[in-house]
C-alpha positions as CSV (number, residue, x, y, z in Angstrom):
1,X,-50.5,99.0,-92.7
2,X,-53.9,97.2,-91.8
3,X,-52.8,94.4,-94.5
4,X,-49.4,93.9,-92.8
5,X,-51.1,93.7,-89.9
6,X,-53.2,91.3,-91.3
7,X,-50.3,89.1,-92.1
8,X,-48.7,89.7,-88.7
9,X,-51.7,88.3,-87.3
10,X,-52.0,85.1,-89.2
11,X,-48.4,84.1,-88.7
12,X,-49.1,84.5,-85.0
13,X,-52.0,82.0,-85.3
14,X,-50.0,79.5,-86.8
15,X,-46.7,79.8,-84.8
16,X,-49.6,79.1,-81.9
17,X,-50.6,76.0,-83.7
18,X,-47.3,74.9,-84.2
19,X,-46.0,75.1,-80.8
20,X,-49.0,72.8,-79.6
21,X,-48.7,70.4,-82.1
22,X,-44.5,70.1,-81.0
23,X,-45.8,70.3,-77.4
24,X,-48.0,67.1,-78.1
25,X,-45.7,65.0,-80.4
26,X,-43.6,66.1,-77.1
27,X,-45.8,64.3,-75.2
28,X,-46.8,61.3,-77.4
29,X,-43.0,60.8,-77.7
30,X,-42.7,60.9,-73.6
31,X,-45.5,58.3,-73.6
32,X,-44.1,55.8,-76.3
33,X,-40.7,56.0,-74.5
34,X,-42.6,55.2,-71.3
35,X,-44.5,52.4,-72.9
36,X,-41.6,51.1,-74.0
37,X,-39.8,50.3,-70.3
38,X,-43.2,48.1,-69.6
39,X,-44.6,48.1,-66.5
40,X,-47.8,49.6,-65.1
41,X,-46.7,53.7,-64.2
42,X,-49.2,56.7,-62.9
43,X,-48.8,59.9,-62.6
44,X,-47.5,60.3,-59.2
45,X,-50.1,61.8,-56.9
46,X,-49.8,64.3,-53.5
47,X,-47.4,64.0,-51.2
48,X,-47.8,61.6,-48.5
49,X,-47.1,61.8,-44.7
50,X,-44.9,59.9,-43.3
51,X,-44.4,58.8,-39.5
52,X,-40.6,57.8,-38.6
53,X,-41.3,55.1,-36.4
54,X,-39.8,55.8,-32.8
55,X,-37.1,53.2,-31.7
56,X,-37.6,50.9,-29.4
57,X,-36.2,51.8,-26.0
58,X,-33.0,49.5,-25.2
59,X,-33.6,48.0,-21.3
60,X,-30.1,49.1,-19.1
61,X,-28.5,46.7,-17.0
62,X,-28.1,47.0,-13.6
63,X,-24.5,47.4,-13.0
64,X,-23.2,44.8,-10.4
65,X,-21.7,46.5,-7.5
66,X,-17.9,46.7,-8.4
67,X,-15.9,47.0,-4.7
68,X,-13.0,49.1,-4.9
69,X,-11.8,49.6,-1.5
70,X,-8.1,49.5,-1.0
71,X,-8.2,46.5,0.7
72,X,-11.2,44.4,-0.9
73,X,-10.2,41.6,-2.4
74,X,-7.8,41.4,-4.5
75,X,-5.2,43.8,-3.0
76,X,-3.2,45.9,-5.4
77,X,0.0,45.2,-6.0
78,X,3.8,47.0,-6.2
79,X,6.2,46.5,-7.5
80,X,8.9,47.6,-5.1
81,X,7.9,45.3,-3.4
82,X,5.1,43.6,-2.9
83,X,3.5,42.6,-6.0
84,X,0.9,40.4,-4.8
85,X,-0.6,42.6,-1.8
86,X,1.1,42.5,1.9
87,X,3.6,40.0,2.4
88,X,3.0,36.5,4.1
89,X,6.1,36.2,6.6
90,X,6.2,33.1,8.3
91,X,7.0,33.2,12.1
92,X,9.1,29.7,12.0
93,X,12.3,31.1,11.8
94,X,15.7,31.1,13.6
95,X,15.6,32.8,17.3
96,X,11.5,33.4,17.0
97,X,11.2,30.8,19.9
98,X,10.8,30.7,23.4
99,X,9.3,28.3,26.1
100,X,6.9,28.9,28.6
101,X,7.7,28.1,32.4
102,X,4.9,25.6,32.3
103,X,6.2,23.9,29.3
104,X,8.9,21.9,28.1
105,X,8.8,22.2,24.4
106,X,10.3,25.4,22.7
107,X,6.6,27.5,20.9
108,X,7.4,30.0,17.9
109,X,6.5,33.4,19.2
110,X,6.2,35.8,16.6
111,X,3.0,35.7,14.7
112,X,2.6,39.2,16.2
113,X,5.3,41.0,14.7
114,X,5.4,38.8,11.4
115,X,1.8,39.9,10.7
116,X,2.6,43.0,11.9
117,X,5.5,43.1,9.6
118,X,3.2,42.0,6.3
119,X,1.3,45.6,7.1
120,X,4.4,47.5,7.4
121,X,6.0,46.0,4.5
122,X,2.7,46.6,2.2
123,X,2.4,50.1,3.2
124,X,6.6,51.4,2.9
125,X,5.7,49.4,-1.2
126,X,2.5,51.3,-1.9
127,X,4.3,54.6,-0.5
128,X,7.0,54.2,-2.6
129,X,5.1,53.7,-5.5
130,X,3.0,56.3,-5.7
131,X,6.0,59.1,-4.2
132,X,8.1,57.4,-6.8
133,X,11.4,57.2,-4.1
134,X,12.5,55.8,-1.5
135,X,10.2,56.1,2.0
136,X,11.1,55.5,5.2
137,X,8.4,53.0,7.2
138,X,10.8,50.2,6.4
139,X,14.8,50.7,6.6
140,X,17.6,48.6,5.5
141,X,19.0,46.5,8.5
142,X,22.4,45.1,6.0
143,X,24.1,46.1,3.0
144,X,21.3,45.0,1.1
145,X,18.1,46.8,0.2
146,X,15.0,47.6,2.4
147,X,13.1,44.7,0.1
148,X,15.7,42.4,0.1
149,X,14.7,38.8,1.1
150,X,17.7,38.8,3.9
151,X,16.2,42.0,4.9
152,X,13.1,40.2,6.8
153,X,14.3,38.5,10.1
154,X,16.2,41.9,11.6
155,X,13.3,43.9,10.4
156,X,10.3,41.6,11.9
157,X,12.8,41.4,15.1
158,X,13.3,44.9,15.4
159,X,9.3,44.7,15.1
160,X,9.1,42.8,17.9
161,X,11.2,44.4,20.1
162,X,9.4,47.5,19.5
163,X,6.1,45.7,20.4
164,X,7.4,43.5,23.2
165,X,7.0,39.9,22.0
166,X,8.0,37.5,25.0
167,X,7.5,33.7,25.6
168,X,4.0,34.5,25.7
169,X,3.9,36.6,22.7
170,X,2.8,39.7,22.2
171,X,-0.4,41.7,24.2
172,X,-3.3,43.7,22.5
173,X,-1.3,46.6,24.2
174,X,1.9,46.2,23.2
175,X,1.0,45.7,19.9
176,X,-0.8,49.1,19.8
177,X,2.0,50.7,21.5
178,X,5.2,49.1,19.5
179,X,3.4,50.1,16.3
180,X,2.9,54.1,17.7
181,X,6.8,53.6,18.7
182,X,7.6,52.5,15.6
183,X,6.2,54.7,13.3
184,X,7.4,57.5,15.3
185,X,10.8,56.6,15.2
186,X,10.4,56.7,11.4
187,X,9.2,60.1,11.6
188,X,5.7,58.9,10.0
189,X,3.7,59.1,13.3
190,X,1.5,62.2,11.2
191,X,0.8,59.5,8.4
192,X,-0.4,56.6,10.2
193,X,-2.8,56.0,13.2
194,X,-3.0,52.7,15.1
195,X,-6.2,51.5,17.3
196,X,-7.6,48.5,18.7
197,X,-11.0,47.1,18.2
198,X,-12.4,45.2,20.6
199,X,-14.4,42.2,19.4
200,X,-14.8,43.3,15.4
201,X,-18.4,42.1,13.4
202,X,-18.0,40.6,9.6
203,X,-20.0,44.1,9.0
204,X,-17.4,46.1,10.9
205,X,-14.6,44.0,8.4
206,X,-16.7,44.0,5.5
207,X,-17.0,48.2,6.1
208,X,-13.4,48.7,6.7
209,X,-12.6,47.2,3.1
210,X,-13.3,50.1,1.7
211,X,-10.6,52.3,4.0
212,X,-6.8,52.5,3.3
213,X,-5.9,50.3,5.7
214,X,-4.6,46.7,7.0
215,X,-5.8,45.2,9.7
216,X,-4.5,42.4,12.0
217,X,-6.7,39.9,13.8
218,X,-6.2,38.4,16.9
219,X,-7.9,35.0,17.1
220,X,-8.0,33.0,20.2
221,X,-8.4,29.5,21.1
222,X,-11.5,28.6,23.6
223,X,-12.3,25.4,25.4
224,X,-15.4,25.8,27.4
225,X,-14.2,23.8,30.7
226,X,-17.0,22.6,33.0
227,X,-19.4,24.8,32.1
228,X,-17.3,28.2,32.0
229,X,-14.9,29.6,29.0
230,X,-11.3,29.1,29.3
231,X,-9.1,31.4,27.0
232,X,-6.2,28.9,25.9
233,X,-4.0,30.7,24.2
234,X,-3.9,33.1,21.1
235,X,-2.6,33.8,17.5
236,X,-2.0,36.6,15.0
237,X,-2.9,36.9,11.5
238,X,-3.3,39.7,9.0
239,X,-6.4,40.4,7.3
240,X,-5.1,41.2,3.8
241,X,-8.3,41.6,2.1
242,X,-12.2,41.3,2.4
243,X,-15.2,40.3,0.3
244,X,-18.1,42.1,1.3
245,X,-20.4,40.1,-0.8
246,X,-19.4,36.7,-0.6
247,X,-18.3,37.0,3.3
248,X,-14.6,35.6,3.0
249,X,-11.5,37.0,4.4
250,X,-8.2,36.2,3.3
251,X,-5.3,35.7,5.9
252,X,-2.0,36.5,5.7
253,X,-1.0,33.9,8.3
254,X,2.1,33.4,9.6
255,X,1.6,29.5,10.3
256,X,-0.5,28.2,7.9
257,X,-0.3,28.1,4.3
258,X,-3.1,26.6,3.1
259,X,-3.8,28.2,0.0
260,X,-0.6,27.1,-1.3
261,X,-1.5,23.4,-0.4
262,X,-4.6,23.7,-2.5
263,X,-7.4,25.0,-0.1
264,X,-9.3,27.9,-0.7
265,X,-7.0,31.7,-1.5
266,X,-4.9,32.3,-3.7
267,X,-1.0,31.5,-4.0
268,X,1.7,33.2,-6.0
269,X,5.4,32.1,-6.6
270,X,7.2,29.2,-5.4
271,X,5.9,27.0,-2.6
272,X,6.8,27.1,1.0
273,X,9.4,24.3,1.3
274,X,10.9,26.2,3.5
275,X,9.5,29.2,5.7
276,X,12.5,31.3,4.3
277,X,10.9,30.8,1.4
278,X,8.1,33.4,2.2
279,X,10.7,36.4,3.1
280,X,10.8,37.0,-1.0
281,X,7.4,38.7,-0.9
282,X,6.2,37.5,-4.1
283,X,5.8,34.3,-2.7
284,X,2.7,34.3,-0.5
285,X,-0.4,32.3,0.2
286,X,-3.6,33.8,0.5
287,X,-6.1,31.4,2.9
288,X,-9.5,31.7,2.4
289,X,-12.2,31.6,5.6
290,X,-15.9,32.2,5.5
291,X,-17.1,34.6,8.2
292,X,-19.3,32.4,10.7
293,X,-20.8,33.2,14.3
294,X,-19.3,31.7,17.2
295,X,-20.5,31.4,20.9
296,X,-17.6,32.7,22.4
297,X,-17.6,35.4,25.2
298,X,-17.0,38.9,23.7
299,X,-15.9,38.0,20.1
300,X,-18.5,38.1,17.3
301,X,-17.6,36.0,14.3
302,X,-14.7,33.3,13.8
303,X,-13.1,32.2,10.3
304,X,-14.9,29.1,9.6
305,X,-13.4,26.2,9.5
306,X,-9.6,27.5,10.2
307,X,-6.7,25.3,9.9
308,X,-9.1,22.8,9.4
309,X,-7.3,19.6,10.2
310,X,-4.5,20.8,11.1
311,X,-5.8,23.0,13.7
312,X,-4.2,21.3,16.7
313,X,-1.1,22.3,15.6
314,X,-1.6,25.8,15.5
315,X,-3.4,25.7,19.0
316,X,-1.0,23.5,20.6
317,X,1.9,26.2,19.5
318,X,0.2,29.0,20.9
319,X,-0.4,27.6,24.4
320,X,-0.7,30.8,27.2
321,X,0.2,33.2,23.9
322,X,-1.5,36.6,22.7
323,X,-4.1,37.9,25.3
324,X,-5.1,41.3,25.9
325,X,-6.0,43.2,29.7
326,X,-9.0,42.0,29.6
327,X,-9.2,38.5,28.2
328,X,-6.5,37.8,31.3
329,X,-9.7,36.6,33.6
330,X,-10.1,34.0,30.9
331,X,-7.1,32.5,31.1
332,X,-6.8,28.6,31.8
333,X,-4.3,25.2,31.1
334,X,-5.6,23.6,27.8
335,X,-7.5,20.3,28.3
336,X,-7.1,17.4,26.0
337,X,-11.1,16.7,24.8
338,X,-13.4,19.4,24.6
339,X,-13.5,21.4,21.3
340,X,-11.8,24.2,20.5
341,X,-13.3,27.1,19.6
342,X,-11.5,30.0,17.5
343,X,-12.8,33.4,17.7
344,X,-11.6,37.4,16.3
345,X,-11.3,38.1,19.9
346,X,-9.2,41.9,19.0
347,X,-8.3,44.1,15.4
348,X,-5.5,46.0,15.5
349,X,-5.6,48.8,12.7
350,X,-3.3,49.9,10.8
351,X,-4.2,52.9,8.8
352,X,-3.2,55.7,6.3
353,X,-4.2,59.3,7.5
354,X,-1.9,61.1,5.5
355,X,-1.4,58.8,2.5
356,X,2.3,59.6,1.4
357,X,0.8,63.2,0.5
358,X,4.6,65.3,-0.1
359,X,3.9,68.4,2.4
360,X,2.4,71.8,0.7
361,X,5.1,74.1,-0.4
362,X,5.8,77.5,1.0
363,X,4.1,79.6,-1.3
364,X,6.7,82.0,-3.7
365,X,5.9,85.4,-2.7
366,X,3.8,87.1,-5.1
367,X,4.7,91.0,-6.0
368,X,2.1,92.8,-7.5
369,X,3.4,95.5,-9.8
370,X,1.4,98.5,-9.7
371,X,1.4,100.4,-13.0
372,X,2.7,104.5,-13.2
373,X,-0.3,106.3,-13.6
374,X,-0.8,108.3,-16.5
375,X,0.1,111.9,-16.5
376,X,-2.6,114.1,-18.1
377,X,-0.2,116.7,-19.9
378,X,-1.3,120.5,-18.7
379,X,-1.8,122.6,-20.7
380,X,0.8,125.8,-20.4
381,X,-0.3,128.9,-21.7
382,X,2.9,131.9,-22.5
383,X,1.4,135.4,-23.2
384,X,4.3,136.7,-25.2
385,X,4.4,140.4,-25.7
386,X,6.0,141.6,-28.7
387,X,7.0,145.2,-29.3
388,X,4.8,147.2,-31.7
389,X,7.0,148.9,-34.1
390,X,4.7,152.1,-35.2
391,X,6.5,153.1,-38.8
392,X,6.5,156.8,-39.2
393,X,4.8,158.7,-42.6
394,X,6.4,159.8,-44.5
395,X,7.3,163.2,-44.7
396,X,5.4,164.9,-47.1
């Protein structure tokens, strides 16, 4: 046994020495392949740390202010049917005219209820759009539709017999009131609300842009007469939209079109060769006034530059026209010379309180169901008696 183990012994030795010289041919062999791809190489060393740069931060914009208001311009649009914004009615058309006592010459009267018609108009198109039928605020006077072009002059009359427009046009008052009369006849008084503002700022305007509403201005024409302010006469336009920022409003007037003719606003559709032309209301023209200040007794801005040069005709047509209670101590002839002043003397507002909201449902009456209580089972006991039968021995 101690010579096998002997034996054992020595083949372990050189199975040792064999496995080191295979592990370092192993290794020369690693090394000649190595050698071979050329190249300086190392033995890689410890790990490194590594610091992930943080990213640079990216600077955010200040957003520009976006205004959003209902009636900032532009104005939506609606399809049925106004799909430029309110309306721009013209006031020259057939039995809209009237003369003054004092005057020879024949004036168009109704600037009043045409701009009061481009509000009504707007208002009956939103509605309809977002109810998705047919509303009420504006009615079908023919066998056409409520937004038919023929549908204009009996609607803008009945307007202005509901607000009183005479040979000298139509009052602060009566405007207020013939709009409340209207409405209410339409069954709408609990949508809408109707006020007066007496001698409205640009910031008043500029704040109102962003409330559903349309407002109509009252300008007046001033001539300051030795020495003291003489009210001339008036006109109505609607205020279709305001920019805040910029300080422009843009009329809906009922005279001028001076957008169309290439001034400042905006025109869509066909040109007014005609003032018929404007009763399809996707033709309209969108004048464009800078708000300014103005001297003038009570009012507190004027659109600058309105009419420009064709200012005298707007003026002369509205001779003794459009006052209110009390602009009546201001009122005096027109004298050829002096300047004219225009002024916002009155807004009359137009404005959504209930927003074409359909009334809330009656609520379906709920039942609640009560559920059967669970019967506990009792328990019933029987205490049966049975007869003992005792079985006899048996008998020995």
């Amino acid at each position: 046994m101690k010579g096998f183990g002997s034996v054992q012994n020595g083949l372990e030795r050189h199975m040792s020495t064999l496995s080191k010289l295979a592990a370092v041919l192993c290794l020369a062999l690693a090394l000649a392949a190595l050698a071979s791809m050329g190249g300086d190489w190392m033995l890689p060393g410890p790990a490194q740390a590594y610091t992930i740069p943080s990213p640079t931060p990216t600077s955010t914009a200040t957003p520009t202010p976006v205004v959003c208001g209902p009636w900032a311009c532009p104005r939506q649009g609606y399809p049925d049917y106004a799909p430029h914004g309110p309306p721009d009615f013209d006031m020259r058309q057939t039995g809209w005219q009237a003369s003054l006592a004092s005057m020879q010459d024949a004036s168009w009267t109704h600037s009043g209820p045409a701009a009061a018609g481009d509000a009504v108009w707007y208002f009956d198109s939103e509605a309809e759009y977002v109810l998705g039928r047919k509303y009420d605020l504006v009615t079908s006077y023919g066998v056409w539709s409520d937004h038919d072009p023929q549908n204009v002059p009996p609607f803008v009359s009945d307007l202005a017999s509901e607000v009183q427009t005479s040979s000298e046009g139509t009052s602060v008052e009566n405007m207020v009131a013939g709009l409340q009369s209207y409405i209410s006849k339409r069954g709408l008084a609990h949508e809408f609300t109707i006020y007066e503002v007496k001698g409205p700022s640009g910031d008043w305007m500029a704040d109102e842009s962003q409330i559903h509403e349309v407002v109509l201005i009252l300008l007046g024409f001033w001539q300051q007469n030795n020495g003291q302010w003489v009210r001339v006469g008036g006109h109505w336009v609607a205020a279709c939209c305001v920019e805040p920022f910029t300080r422009y409003v843009d009329f809906s007037d009922p005279f001028f079109d001076r957008a169309a003719a290439g001034y400042p606003g905006e025109a869509f559709g066909s040109p007014p060769t005609v003032p018929t032309v404007y009763n399809d209301a996707a033709n309209v023209s969108f004048d464009r006034y800078n708000f300014g200040d103005t001297p003038v007794p009570g009012a507190r801005w004027v659109p600058w530059d309105y009419g420009r040069s064709e200012v005298a005709s707007v003026v002369a047509n509205s001779l003794g026209q459009n006052f209110a209670a009390d602009l009546e101590q201001y009122r005096g002839s027109y004298v050829a010379g002096p300047h004219v002043h225009v002024a916002a003397d009155y807004a009359v507002v137009f404005r959504c309180v209930g927003c074409y909201q359909a009334p809330t449902p009656t609520p379906t009456a709920t039942y609640t169901l009560t559920p059967t209580p669970t019967v506990t089972p009792t328990e019933i006991r029987y205490n049966i008696i049975l007869p003992v039968i005792m079985k006899e021995p048996p008998l020995p």
